[in-house]
C-alpha positions, 0 to 999 in steps of 0.5 A: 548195574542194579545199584551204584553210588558214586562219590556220595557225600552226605551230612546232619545238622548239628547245632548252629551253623555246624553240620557233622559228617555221615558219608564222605565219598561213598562209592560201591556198585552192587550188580544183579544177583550180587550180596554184598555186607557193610560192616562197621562199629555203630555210627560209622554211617552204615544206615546212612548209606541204606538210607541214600541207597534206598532213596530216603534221604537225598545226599548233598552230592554224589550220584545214586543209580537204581538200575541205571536210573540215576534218582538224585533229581527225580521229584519225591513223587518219582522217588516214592514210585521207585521205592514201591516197584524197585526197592524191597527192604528188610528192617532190622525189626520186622514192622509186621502190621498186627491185626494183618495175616502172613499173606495179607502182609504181602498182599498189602506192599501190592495194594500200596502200588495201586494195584488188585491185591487178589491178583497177587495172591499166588505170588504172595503164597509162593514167596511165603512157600520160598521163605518156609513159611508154606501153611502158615499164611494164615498166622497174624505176627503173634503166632509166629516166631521172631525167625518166622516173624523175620522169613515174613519181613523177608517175603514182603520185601520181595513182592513185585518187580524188584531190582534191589534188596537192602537189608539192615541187621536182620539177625539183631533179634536172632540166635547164631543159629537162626540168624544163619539161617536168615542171611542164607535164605536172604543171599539165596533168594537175591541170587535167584532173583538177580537182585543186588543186595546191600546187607549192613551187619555186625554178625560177621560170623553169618557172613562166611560162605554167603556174602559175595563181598565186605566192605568196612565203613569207619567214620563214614568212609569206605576203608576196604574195597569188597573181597570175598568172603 
């Protein structure tokens, strides 16, 4: 399985001595070319659990596999490599880099991997092509529409050899119709790409006919186990 946690406990501190509780007994498994939704009210946990997902924030216990590699007892070296190579992420702001063209965006995430950004080139191109953005690889992010701004969001988070994609409120920004669009193009492009997808939303509506699966969180719980949707 591309992502797997398995009994993820997870909390803050807060205050003195006192520590509140963000995940409690977390357990999901997303396999390859799966989208599966995490819905919830606002701070029920759902960033959290993107957070330990992605390898951000280490749980105080549980276990996190990424392609059968389990990464809680890695080095912050190792955990930083595997964000790079393994995991895309989609923000629920774009976080474009201004003075950077649509393409250089892409060819960024490579040079970051330590490698000749040039090489990746035609990759970069078609993911812009893949998204709908062909001929527009030359626009910096103020030329661009916040759908458009998004499809680039979504294109960097696909560069290099992925094998997990987490997607936080991509639609946030975005009217109905555009945010549609975006979680389509999202579980389309994982399901090509044989990734396994955790996308945290509100929109349900953008959901039907997309998501493989929904899981609800409430007070940092899992309350539903996934079903279709």
């Amino acid at each position: 399985m591309s992502l797997q946690m398995s009994a993820v406990d997870l909390t803050y501190p807060d205050g003195d001595d006192r520590r509140v509780q963000a995940l409690a007994e977390v357990s999901l498994t997303v396999a390859p070319g799966e989208v599966i939704a995490l819905t919830g009210p606002s701070g029920c946990g759902k960033s959290s659990a993107l957070a330990v997902a992605g390898t951000l924030i280490r749980p105080d216990s549980g276990t996190v596999a990424i392609d059968g590699t389990e990464v809680g007892g890695l080095s912050e070296q190792d955990r930083a490599r595997i964000r790079r190579e393994q995991i895309g992420f989609v923000f629920q702001r774009d976080n474009l880099l201004p003075d950077l063209t649509a393409l250089e965006q892409l060819l960024l995430t490579a040079h970051l991997r330590g490698e000749r950004p040039a090489r990746h080139r035609g990759e970069a191109l078609d993911l812009l092509a893949d998204v709908g953005l062909a001929g527009h690889h030359d626009k910096l992010p103020r030329q661009l529409s916040g759908g458009m701004r998004q499809r680039v969001n979504i294109a960097r988070a696909l560069m290099g050899p992925r094998r997990v994609l987490l997607i936080d409120e991509p639609t946030s920004a975005l009217d109905h119709a555009r945010g549609t669009a975006i979680v389509e193009l999202i579980c389309q492009l994982a399901r090509e790409r044989g990734l396994a997808a955790l996308l945290v939303t509100h929109d349900l509506a953008t959901l039907e006919g997309n998501a493989d699966g929904l899981l609800h969180m409430l007070d940092g719980r899992l309350t539903d186990v996934a079903v279709a949707v």
